[in-house]
N, C-alpha and C positions, 0 to 999 in steps of 0.2 A: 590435454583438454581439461583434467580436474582442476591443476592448477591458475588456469583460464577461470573456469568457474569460480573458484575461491574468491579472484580479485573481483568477480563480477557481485558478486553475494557481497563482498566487504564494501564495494562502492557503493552498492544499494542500502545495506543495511544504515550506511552510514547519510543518506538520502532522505531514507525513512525515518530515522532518529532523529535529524535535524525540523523536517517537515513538522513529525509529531510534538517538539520543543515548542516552536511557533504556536501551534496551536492552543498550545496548551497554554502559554504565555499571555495569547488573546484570550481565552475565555479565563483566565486570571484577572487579565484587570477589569473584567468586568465588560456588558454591552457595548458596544458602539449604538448611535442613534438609530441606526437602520437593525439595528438585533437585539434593541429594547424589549419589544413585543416577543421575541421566542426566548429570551432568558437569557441573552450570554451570547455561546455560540451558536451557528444557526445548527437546522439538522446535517445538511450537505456539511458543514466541518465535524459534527460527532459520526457519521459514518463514511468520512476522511480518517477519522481519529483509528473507526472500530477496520477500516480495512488496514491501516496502519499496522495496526496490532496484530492483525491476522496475517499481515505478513510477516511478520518478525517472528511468527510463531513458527510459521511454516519453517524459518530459518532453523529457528531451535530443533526444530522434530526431523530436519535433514527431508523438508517436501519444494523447498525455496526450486525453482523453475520448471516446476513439474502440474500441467494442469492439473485442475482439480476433479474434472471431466473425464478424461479421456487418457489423463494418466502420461502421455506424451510430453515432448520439452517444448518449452517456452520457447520462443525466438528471443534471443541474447539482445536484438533492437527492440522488440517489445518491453523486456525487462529494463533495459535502460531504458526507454522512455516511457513506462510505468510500470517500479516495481514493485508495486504490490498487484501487480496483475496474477489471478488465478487461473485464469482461463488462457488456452492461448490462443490465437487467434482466430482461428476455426472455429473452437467451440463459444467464443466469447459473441460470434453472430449468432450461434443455438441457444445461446442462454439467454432469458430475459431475466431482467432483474428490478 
C-alpha cells in the first residue's frame, strides 16, 4: 500500500507543479483584459496558487492524504481528482470556507 501511495503523491505533486507553472506564467505576462481591474491574476488563481503551495507542503512534512480535520485518509479518487484537497470528503461538507 505504501508504495501505491508513493506513485499517487508523485503523480500529484507532479499535477500540482505543473498547475502552479501556469499560473505563475499567467500573472508573468501580465493582466489579460478581463484581469485588468484586479492586477494580474484574479483572486480565485492566488488562492489556487496559496492551496498549491499548501499542498506541496503537506507533501514535505509527510501530511499529503491525510485530512486536515479529522486526521483520517483521503480517498485516493478525491486526491486524484483534486490534490490539493485537505479535507476529505466528509469533513470537506463540515467545513466552510
Amino acid at each position: 500500500m505504501e508504495v501505491t501511495m508513493d506513485i499517487w503523491e508523485n503523480e500529484a505533486r507532479e499535477a500540482l507543479m505543473q498547475r502552479r507553472s501556469r499560473l505563475r506564467a499567467r500573472g508573468a505576462r501580465g493582466p489579460s483584459q478581463a484581469e485588468q481591474s484586479a492586477g494580474g491574476l484574479s483572486e480565485r488563481d492566488y488562492k489556487e496558487l496559496r492551496d498549491i503551495d499548501d499542498a506541496l507542503t503537506r507533501m514535505r512534512e509527510g501530511g499529503f492524504g491525510r485530512c486536515s480535520r479529522c486526521g483520517g485518509a483521503i480517498g485516493r479518487h478525491r486526491l486524484r481528482a483534486i490534490p490539493e484537497a485537505r479535507y476529505c470528503l466528509t469533513c470537506s461538507t463540515l467545513v466552510v470556507r
